[in-house]
N, C-alpha and C positions, 0 to 999 in steps of 0.2 A: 862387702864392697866399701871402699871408700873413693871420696870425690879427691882430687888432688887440688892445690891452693889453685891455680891456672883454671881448671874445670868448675872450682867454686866460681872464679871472678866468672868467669865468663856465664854461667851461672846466673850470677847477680846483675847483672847486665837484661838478659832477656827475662829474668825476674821482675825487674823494677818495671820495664817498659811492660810486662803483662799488667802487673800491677796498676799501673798508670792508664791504661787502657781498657779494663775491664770493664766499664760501665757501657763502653760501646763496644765490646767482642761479643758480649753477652745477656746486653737487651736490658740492662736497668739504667741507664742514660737521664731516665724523666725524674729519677730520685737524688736531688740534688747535696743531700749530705755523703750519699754513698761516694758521690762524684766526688766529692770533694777531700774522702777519705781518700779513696782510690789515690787521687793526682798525688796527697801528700804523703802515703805512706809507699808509693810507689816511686816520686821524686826522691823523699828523703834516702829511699835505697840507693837508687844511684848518684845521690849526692854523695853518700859516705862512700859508697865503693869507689869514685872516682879519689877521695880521699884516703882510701885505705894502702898502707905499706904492703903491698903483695903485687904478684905480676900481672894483675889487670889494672892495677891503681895507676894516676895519672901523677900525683900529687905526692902521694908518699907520709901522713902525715898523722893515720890512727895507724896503732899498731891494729894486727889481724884479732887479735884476744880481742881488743875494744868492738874491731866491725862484727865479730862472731855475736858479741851482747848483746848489739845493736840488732845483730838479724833474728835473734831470740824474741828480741823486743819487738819486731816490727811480726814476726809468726805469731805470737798471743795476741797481740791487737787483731789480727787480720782471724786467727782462729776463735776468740773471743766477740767479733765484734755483733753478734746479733745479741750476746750480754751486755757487755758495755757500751755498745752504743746504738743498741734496739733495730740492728739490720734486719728487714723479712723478708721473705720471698727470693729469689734470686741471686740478690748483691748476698745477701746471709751465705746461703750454700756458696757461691762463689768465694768468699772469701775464708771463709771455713778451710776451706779445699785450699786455696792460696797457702795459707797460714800453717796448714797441717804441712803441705810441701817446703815449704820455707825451714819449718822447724827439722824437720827430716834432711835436709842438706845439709842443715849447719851441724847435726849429728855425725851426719857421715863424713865430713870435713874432717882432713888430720893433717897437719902441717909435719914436714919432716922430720921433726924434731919429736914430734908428738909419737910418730909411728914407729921411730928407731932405724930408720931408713936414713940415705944421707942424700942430699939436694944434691942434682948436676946441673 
């Protein structure tokens, strides 16, 4: 299975906003570094997808290679971060789970060109 560029963005869209919200979907709200991950790595997503050249972007202005690094970057943070930044309890597994999902989409992700298919 792959995700198509259109089903990434939109994707990255209700990605960021989970991301950005987790601390209140899922009851770690009182842990204020969590919260604070959450809002910025979950903002930062939809800052760059509104920035990214593909058909959910607004802007037009990383290429899709660049946002693909980025969502690389923002799934190891997010699957990392009970390493790097000492998440326990809840926010940890919750962002685990984000992070592993994050990395898993941008896998399945193939731009036309990539798949040998041609864009209509």
């Amino acid at each position: 299975m792959n995700l198509t560029e259109k089903q990434h963005g939109t994707f990255d869209y209700v990605f960021g906003v989970v991301v950005t919200l987790s601390p209140w979907l899922f009851g770690f709200a009182a842990d204020p570094f969590a919260v604070s991950l959450a809002v910025l790595l979950g903002g930062l997503t939809l800052v760059y997808s509104l920035l990214t050249h593909y058909e959910r972007g607004i802007f037009g202005l990383i290429p899709f290679t660049i946002h693909r690094l980025l969502d690389v970057a923002v799934g190891i943070a997010l699957v990392g971060a009970t390493w790097h930044f000492g998440m326990k309890d809840i926010a940890g597994v919750v962002f685990t789970i984000l992070g592993a999902i994050s990395l898993v989409a941008t896998a399945l992700t193939r731009r036309p060109k990539e798949s040998g298919t041609v864009a209509r």
